[in-house]
TORKE-219274 format. One record per residue: residue in one letter; x, y, z of N, C-alpha, C in turn. Coordinates in Angstrom, 3 decimals. Layout:
% residues N
<rec A,<X,Y,Z>,<X,Y,Z>,<X,Y,Z>>
...
END
This chain:
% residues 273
<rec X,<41.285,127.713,32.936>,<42.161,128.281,31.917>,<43.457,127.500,31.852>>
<rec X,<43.742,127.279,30.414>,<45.148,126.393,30.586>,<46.582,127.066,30.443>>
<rec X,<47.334,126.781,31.133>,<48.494,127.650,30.740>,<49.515,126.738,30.061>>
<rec X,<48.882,126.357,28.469>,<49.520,126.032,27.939>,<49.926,126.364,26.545>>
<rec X,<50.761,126.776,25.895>,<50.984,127.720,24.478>,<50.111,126.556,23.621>>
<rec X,<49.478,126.932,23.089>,<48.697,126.659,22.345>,<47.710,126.029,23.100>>
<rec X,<47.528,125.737,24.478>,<46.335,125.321,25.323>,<46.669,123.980,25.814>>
<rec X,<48.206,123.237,25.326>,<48.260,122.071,25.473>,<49.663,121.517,26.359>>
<rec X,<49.189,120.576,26.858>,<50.684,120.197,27.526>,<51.458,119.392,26.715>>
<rec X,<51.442,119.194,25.179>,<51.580,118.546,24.445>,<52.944,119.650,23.448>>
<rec X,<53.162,120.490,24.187>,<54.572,121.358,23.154>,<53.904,122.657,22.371>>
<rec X,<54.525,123.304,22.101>,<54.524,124.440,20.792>,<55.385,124.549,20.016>>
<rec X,<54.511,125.093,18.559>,<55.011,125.025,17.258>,<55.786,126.185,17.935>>
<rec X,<56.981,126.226,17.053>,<57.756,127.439,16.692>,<57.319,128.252,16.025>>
<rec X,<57.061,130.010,16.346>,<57.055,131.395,15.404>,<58.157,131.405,15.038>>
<rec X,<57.534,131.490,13.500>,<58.158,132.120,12.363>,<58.557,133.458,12.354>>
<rec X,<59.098,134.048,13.995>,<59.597,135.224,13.730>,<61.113,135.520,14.227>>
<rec X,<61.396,136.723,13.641>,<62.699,136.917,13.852>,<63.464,137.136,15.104>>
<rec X,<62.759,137.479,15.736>,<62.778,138.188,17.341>,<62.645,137.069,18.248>>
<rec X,<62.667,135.803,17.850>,<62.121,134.650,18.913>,<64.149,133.981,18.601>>
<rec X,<64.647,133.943,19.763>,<65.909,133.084,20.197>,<65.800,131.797,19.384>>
<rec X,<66.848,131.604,19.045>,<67.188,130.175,18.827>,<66.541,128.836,19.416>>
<rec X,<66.869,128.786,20.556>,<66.758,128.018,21.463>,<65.131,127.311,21.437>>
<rec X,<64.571,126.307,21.461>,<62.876,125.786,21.918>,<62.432,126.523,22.704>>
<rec X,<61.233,127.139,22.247>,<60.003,127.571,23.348>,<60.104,126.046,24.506>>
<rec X,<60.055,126.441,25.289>,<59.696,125.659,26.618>,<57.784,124.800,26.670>>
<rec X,<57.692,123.981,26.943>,<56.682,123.054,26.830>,<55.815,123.603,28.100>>
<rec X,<54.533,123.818,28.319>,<53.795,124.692,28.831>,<52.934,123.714,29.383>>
<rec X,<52.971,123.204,30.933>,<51.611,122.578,31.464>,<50.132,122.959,31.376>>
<rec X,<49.562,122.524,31.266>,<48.161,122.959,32.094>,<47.946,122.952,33.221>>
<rec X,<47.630,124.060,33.681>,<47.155,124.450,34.745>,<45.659,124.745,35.248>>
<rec X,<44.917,124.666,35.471>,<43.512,125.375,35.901>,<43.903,126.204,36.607>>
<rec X,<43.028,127.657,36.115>,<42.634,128.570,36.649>,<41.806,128.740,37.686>>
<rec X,<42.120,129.211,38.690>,<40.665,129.011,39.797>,<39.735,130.512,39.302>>
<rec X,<38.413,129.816,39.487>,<36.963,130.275,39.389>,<37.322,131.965,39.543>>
<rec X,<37.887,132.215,41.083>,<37.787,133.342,41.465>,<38.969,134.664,40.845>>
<rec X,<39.648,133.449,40.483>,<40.699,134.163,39.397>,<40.320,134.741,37.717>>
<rec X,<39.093,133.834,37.921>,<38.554,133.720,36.308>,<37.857,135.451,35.409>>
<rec X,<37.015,135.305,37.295>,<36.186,136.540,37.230>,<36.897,137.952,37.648>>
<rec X,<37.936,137.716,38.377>,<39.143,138.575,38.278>,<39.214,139.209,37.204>>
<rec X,<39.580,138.197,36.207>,<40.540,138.589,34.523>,<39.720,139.442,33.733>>
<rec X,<38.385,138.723,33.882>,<37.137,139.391,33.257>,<36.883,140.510,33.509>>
<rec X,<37.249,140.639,35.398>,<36.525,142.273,35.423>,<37.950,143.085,34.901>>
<rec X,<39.298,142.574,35.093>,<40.132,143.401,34.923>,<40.018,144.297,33.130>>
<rec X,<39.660,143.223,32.625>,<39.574,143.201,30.918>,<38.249,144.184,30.637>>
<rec X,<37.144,144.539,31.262>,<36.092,145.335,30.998>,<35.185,144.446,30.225>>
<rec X,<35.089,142.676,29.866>,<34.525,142.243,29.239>,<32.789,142.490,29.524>>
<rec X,<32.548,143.092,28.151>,<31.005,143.206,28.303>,<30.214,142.633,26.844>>
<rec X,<28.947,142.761,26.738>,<27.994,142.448,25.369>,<28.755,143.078,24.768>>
<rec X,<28.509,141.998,23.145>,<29.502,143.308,21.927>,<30.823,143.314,22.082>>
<rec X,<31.985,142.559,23.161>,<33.199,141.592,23.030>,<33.290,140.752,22.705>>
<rec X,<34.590,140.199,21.539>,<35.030,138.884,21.440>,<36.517,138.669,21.950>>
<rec X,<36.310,137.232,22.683>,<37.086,136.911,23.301>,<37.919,135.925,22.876>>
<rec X,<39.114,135.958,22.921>,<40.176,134.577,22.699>,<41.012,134.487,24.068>>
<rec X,<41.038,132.926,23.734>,<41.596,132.678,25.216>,<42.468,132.152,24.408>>
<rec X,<44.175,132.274,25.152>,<45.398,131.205,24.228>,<45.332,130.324,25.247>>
<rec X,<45.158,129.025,24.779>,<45.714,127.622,26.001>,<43.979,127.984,26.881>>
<rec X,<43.183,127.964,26.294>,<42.020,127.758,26.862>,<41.494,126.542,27.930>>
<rec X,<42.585,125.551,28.132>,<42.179,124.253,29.016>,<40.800,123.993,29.118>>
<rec X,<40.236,124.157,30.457>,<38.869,123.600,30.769>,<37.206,124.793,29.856>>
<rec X,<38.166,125.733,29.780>,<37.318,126.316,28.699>,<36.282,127.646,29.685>>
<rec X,<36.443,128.061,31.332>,<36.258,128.356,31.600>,<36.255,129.890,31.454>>
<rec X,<37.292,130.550,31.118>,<37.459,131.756,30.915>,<36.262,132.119,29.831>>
<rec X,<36.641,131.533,28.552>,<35.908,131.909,27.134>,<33.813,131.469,27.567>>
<rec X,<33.686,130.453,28.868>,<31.921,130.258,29.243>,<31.759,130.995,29.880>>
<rec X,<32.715,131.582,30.954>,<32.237,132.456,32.028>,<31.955,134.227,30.901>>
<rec X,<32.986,133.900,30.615>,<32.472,135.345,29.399>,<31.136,135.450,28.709>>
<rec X,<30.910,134.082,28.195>,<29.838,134.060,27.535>,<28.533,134.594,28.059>>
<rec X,<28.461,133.710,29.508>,<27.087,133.233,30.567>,<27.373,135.075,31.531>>
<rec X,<28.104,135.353,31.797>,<27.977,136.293,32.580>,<28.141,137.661,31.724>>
<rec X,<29.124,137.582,30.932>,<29.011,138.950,30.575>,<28.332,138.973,29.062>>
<rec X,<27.657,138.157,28.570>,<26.983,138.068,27.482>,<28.280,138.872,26.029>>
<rec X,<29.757,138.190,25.805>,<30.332,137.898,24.844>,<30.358,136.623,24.367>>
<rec X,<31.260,137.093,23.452>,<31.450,135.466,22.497>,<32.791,135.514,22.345>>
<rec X,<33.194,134.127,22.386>,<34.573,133.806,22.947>,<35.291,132.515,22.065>>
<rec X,<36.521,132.608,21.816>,<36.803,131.130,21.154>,<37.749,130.913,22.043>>
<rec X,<37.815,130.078,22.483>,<39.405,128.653,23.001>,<39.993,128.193,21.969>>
<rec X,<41.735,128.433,22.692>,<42.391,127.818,21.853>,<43.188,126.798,22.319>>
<rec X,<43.240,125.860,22.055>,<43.804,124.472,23.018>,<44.487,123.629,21.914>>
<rec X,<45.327,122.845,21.937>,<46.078,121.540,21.317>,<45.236,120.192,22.037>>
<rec X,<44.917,119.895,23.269>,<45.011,118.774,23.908>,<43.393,118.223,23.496>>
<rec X,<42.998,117.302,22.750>,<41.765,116.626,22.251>,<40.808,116.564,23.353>>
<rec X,<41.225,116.457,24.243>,<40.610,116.228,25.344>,<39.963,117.354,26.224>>
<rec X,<40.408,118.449,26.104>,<40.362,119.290,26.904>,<39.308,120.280,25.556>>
<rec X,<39.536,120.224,24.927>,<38.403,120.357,23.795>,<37.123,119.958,23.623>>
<rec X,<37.082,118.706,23.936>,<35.902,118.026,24.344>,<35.115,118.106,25.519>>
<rec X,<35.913,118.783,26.785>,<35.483,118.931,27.702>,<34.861,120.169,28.085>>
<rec X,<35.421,120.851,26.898>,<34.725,122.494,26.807>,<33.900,122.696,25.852>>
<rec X,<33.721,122.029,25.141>,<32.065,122.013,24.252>,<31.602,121.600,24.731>>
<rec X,<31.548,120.377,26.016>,<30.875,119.626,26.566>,<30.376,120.950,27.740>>
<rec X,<30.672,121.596,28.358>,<30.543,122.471,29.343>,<29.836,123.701,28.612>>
<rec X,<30.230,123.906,27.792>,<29.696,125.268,26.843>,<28.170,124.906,26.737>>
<rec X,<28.052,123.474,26.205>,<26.670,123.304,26.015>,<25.666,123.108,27.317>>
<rec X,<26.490,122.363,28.665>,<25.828,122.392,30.069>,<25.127,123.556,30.596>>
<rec X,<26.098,124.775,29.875>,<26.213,125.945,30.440>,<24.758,126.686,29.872>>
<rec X,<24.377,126.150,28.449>,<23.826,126.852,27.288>,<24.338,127.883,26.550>>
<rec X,<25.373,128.014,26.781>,<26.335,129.362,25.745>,<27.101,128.391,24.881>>
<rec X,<26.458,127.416,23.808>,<27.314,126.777,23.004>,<27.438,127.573,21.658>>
<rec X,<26.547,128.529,21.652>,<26.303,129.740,20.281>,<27.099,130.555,20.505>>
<rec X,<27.408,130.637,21.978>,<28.835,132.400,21.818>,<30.247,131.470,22.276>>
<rec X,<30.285,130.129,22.802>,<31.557,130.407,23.280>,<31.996,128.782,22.373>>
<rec X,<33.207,129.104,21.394>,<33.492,127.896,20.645>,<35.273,127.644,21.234>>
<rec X,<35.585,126.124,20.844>,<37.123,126.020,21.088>,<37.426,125.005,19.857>>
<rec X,<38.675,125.397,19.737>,<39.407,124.605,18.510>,<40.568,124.287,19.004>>
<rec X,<40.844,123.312,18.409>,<42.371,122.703,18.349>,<43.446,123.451,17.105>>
<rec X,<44.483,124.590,17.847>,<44.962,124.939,16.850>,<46.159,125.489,17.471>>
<rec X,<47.111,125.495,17.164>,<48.794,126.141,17.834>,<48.262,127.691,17.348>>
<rec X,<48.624,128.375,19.195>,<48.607,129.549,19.163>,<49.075,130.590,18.298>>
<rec X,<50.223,130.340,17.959>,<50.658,131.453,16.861>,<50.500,131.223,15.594>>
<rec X,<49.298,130.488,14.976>,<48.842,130.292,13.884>,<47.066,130.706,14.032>>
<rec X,<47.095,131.172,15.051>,<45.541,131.755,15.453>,<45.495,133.240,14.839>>
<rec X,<44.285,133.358,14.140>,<44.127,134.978,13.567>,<43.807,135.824,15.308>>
<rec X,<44.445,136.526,15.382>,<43.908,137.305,16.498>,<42.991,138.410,16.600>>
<rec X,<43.015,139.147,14.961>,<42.739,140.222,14.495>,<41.216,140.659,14.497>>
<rec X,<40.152,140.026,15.035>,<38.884,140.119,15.584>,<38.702,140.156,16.774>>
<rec X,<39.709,140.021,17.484>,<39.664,140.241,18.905>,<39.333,141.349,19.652>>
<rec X,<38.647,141.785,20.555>,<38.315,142.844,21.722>,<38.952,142.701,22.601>>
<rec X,<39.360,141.131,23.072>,<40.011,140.837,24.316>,<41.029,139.599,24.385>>
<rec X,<41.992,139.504,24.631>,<43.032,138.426,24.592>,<43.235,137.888,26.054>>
<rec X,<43.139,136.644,26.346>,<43.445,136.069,27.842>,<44.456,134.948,27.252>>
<rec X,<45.378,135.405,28.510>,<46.201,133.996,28.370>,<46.692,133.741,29.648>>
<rec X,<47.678,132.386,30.059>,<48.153,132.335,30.826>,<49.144,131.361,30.624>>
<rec X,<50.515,131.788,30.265>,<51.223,130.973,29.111>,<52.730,130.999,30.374>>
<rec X,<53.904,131.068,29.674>,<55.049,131.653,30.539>,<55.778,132.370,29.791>>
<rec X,<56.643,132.861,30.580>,<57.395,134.226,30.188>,<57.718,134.400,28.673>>
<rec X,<58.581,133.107,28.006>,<59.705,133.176,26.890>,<57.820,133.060,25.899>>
<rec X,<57.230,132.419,26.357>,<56.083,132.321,24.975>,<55.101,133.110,25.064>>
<rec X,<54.896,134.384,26.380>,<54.359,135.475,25.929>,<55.614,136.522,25.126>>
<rec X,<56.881,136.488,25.424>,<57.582,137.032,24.480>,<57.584,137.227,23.144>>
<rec X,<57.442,135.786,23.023>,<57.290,135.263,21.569>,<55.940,135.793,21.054>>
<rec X,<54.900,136.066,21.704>,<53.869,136.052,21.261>,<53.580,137.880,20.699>>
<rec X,<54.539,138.703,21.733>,<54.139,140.062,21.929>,<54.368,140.689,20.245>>
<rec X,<55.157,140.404,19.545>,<55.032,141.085,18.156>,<53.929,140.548,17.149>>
<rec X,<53.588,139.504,17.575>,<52.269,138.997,17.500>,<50.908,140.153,17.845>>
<rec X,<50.884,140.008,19.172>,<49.598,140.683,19.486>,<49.802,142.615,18.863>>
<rec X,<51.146,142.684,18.792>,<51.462,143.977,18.806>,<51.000,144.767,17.495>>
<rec X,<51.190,143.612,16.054>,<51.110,143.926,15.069>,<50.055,143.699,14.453>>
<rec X,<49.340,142.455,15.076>,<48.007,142.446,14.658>,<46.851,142.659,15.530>>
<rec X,<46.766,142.533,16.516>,<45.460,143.160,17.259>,<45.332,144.442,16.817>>
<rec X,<43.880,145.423,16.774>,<43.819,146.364,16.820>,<43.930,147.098,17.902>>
<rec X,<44.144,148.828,17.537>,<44.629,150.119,18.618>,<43.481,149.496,19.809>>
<rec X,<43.658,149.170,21.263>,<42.458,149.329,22.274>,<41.986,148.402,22.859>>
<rec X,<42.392,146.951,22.155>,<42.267,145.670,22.321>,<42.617,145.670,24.030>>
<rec X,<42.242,144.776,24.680>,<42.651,144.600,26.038>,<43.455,143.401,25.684>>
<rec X,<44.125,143.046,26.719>,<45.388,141.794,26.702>,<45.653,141.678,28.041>>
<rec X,<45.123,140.718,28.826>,<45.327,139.953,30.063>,<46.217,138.661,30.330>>
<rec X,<47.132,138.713,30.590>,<48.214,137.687,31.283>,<48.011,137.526,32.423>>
<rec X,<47.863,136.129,33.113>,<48.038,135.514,34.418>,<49.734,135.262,34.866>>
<rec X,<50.024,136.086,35.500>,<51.069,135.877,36.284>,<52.471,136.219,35.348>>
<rec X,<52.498,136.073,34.055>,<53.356,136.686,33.514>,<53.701,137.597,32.585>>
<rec X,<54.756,138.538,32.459>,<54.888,140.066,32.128>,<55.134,139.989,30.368>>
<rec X,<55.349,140.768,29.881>,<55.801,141.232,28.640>,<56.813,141.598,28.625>>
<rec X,<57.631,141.682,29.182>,<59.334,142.162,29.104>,<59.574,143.627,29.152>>
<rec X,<59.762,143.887,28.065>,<60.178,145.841,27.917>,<58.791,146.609,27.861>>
<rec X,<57.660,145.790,27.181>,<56.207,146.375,27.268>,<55.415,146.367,28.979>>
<rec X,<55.294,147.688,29.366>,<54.774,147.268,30.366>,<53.553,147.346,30.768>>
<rec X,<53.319,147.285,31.600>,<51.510,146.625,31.812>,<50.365,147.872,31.937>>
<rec X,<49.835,148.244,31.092>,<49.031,149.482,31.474>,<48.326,149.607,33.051>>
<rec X,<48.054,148.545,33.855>,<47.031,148.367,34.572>,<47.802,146.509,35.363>>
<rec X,<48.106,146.364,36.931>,<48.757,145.162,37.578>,<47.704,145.361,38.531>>
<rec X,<46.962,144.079,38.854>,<46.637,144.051,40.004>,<46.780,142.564,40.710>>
<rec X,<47.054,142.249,41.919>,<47.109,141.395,42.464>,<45.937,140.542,43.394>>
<rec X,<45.341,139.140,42.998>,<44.155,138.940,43.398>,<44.506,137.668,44.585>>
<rec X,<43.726,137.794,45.406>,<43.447,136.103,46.335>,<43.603,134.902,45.345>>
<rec X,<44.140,134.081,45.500>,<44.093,133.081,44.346>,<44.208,131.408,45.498>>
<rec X,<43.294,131.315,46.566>,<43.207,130.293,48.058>,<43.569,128.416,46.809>>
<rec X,<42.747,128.692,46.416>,<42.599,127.197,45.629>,<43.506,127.038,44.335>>
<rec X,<44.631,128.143,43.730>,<45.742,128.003,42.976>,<46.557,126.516,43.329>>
<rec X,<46.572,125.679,42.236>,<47.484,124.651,42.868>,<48.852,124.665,42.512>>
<rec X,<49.303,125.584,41.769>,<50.760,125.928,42.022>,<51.105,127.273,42.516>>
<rec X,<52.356,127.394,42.689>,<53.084,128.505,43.675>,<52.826,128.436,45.197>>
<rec X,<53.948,129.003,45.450>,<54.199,129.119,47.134>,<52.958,130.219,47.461>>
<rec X,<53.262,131.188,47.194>,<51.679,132.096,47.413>,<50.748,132.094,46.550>>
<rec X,<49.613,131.877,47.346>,<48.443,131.653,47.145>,<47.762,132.965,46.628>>
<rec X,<48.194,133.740,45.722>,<47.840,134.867,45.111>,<47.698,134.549,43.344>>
<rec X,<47.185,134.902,42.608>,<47.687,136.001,41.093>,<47.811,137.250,40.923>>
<rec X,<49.055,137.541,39.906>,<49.122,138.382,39.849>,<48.989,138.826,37.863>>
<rec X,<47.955,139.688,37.849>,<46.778,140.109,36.438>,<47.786,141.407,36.187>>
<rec X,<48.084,140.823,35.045>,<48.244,142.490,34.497>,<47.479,142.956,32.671>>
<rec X,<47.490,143.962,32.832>,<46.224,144.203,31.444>,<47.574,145.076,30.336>>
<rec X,<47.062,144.761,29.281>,<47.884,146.044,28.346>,<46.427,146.533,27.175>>
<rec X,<47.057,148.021,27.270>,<46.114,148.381,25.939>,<46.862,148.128,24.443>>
<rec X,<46.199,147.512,23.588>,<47.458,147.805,22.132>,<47.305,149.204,21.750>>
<rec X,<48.753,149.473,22.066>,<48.290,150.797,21.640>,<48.667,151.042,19.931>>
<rec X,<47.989,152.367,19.291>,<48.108,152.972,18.086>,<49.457,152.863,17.478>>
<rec X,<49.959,152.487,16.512>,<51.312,153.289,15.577>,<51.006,154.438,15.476>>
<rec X,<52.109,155.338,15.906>,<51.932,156.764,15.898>,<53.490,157.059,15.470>>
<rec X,<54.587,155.876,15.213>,<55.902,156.421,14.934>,<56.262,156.830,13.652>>
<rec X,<57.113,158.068,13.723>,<57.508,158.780,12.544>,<56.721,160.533,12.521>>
<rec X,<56.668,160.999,11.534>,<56.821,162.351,11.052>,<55.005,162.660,10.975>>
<rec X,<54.405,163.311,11.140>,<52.832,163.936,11.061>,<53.299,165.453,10.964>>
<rec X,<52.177,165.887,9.937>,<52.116,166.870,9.772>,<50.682,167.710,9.529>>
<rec X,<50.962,169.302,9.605>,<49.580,169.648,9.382>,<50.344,171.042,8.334>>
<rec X,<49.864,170.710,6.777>,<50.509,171.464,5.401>,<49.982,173.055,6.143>>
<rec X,<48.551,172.722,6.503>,<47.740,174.705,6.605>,<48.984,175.183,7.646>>
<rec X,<49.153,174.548,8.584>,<49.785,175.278,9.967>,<51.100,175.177,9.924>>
<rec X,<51.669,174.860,8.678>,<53.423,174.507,8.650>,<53.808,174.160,9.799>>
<rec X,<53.376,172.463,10.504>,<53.759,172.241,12.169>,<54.342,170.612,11.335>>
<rec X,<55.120,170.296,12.274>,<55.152,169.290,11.814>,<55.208,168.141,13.321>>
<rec X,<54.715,166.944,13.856>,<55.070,166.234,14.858>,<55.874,165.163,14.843>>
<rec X,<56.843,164.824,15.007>,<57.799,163.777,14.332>,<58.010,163.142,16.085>>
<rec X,<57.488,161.565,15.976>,<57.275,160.942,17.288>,<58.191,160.063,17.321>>
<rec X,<58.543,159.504,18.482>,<59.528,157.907,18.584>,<58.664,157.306,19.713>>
<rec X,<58.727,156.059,19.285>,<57.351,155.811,19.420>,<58.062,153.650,20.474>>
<rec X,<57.885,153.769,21.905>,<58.556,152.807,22.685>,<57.258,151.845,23.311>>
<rec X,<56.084,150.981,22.484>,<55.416,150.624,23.265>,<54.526,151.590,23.367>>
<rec X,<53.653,151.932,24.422>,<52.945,152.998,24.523>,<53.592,153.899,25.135>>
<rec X,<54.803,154.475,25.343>,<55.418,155.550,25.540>,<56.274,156.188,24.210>>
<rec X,<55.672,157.414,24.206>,<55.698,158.039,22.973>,<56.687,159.570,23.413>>
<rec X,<57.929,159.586,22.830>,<58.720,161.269,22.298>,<58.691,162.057,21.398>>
<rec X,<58.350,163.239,21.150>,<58.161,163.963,19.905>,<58.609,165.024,20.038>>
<rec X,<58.786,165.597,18.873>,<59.680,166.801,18.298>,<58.492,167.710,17.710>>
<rec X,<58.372,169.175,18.049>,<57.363,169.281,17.689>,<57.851,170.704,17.013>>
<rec X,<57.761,171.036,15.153>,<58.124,172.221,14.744>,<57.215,172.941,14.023>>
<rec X,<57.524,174.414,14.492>,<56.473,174.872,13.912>,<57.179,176.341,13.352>>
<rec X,<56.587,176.782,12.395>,<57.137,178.407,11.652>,<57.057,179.224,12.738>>
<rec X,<58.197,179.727,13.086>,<57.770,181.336,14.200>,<58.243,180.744,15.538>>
<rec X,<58.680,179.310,15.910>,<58.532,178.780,16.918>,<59.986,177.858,17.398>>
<rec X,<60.778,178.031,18.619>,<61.618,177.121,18.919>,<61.139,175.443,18.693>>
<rec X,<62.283,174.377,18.547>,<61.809,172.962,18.454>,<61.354,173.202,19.889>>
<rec X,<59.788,172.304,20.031>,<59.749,171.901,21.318>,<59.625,170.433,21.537>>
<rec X,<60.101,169.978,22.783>,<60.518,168.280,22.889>,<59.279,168.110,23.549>>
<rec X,<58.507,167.211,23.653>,<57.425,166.491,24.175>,<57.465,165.353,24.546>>
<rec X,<56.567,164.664,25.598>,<56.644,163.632,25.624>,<54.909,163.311,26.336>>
<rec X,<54.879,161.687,26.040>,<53.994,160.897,26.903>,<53.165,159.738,26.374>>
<rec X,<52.030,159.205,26.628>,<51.418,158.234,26.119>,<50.656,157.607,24.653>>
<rec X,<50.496,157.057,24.698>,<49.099,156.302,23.596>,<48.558,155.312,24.391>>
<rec X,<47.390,155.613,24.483>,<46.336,154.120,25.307>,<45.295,153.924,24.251>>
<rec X,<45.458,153.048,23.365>,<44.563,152.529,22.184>,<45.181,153.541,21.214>>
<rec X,<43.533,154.353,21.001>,<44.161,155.407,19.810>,<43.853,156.672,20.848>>
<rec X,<44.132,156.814,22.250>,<44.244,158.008,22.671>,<45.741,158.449,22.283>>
<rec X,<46.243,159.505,22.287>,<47.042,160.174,22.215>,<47.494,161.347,23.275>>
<rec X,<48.022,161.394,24.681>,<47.897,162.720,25.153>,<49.970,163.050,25.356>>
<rec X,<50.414,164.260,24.909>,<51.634,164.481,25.202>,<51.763,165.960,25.353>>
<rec X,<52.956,166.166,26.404>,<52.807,167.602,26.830>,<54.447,168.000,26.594>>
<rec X,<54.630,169.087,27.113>,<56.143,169.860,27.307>,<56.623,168.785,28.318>>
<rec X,<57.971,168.376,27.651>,<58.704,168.076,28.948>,<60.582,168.585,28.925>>
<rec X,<61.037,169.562,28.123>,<61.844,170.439,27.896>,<61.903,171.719,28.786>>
<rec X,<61.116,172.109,29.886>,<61.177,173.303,30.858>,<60.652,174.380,30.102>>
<rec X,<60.246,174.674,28.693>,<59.942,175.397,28.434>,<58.025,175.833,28.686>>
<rec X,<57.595,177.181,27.872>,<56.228,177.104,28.072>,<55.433,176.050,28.117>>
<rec X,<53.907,176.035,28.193>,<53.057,174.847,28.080>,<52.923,174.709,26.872>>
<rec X,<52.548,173.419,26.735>,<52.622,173.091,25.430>,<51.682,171.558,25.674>>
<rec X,<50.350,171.634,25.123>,<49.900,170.138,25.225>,<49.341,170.262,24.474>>
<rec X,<49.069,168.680,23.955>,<48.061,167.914,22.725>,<47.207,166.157,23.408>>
<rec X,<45.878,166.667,23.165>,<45.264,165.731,23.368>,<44.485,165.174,21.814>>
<rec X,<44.797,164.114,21.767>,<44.385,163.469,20.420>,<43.868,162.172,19.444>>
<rec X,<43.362,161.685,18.914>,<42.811,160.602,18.581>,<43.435,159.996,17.404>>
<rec X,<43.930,158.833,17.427>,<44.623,158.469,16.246>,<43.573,157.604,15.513>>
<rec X,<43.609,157.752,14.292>,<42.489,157.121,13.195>,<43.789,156.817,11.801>>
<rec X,<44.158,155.836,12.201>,<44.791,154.926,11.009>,<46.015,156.274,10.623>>
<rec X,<45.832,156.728,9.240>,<47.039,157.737,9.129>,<46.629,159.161,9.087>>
<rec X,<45.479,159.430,10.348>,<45.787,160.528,10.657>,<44.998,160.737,11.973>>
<rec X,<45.401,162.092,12.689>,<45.182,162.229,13.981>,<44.433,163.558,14.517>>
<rec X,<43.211,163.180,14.903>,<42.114,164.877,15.335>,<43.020,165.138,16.466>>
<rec X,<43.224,166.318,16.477>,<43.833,166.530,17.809>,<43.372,167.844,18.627>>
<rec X,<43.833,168.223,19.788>,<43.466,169.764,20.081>,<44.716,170.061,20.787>>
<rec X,<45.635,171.313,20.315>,<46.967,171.849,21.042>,<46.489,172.865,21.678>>
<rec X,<47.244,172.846,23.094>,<47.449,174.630,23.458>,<48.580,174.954,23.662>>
<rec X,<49.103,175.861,23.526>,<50.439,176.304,23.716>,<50.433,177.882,24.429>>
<rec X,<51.481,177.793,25.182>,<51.619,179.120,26.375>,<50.513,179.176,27.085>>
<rec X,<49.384,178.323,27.552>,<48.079,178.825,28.181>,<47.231,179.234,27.380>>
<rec X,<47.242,179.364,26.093>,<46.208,179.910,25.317>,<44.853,178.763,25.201>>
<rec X,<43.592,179.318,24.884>,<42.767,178.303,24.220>,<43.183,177.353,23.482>>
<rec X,<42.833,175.414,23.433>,<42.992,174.644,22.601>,<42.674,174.996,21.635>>
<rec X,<43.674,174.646,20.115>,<42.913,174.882,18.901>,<42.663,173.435,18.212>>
<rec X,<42.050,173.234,17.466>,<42.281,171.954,16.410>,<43.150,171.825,15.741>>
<rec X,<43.766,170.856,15.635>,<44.909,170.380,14.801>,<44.667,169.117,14.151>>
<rec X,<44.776,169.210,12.918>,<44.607,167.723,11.950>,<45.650,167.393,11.448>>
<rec X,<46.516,166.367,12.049>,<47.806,165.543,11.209>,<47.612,164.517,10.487>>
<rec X,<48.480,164.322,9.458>,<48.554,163.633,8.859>,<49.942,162.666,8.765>>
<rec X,<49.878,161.553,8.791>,<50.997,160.887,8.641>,<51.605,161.048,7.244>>
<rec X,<53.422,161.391,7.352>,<54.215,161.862,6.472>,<54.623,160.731,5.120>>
END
């Protein structure tokens, strides 16, 4: 796996976004991934049949074959360096997974991501930054997203684990450290349900989610808690009675089931306002 923004030790284009500093993205070596790190990422990611995979900075092309050959997905590489392109069709085909696992020469943030199941990268800090309103806005709710060794900043990692990494040829310790994110759902702003005069009005931080929750007959109650894909679960966190909702987000609107004071869950259907 290469840890290079766009797969290459050859520089990255600049995003065209607003949120990216002034200053040059930083020029990104290649690195190889070791083997045992590879199958790490994979199991961390849940890659199975019926995933597609993108690797950013795909180098030797290992991540996107080992996906292919072992967990029977299909995978594209994304690399700048001509060479390292060639060396992974060349391997794809050794392998016989030249039908699921393809690589192109193309600068990462001009890559559609939006077919993706699974995102691997292993880039550095300022150009997964750059990248996160990227994956944020276009991957879909559930997508997995695996980084080698570096974080997302204010987004934090649904899932960190730390692996043996003996044959890593950089860093002082001989470890990686994997962390996974789910994309989670847009759920920010106002939902409502017209039959039950309720209304859920969320603020919405990453996958940590606050809501206001009003209803006819009823004090405001404050809520809080997650989104993992399009799960939805948030409870009382104001000291008052119980109060929870477990729920499924589907584009602009949300099946849900509330209970409140201990009573039986009921159904609740919101709609975005």
């Amino acid at each position: 796996m290469s840890c290079a923004a766009g797969g290459a030790a050859g520089g990255t284009a600049r995003p065209a976004l607003a949120s990216i500093p002034p200053a040059p993205l930083e020029e990104v070596p290649y690195v190889q991934t070791p083997q045992s790190v590879v199958d790490a990422i994979l199991a961390l990611a849940g890659v199975q049949r019926g995933d597609r995979l993108i690797d950013l900075g795909s180098g030797d092309g290992r991540i996107v074959i080992t996906a292919a050959r072992t967990h029977g997905a299909r995978g594209l590489g994304i690399e700048l360096a001509p060479h390292l392109i060639d060396l992974s069709n060349r391997l794809a085909r050794e392998a016989g997974v030249a039908d699921r696992a393809r690589f192109v020469a193309q600068d990462l943030f001009d890559t559609d991501l939006s077919g993706a199941s699974v995102v691997t990268m292993y880039l550095l800090p300022d150009v997964n930054l750059a990248l996160r309103p990227k994956l944020l806005s276009t991957l879909a709710p559930g997508t997995r997203v695996v980084s080698h060794d570096w974080d997302m900043g204010e987004w934090r990692a649904d899932r960190q684990v730390v692996v043996p990494a003996p044959n890593k040829p950089v860093g002082l310790e001989r470890t990686s450290t994997l962390r996974l994110w789910i994309v989670p759902a847009r759920v920010d702003g106002p939902w409502t349900d017209p039959r039950r005069r309720l209304t859920l009005t969320m603020k919405q931080t990453f996958q940590d989610v606050e809501a206001e929750l009003r209803a006819d007959g009823m004090p405001v109650r404050r809520l809080g808690g997650t989104v993992a894909g399009r799960s939805l679960r948030l409870f009382a966190i104001d000291g008052g009675p119980l109060v929870r909702l477990n729920g499924t987000v589907r584009a602009d609107r949300i099946e849900s089931r509330l209970s409140m004071g201990g009573g039986a869950p009921r159904r609740l259907a919101l709609r975005r306002d």
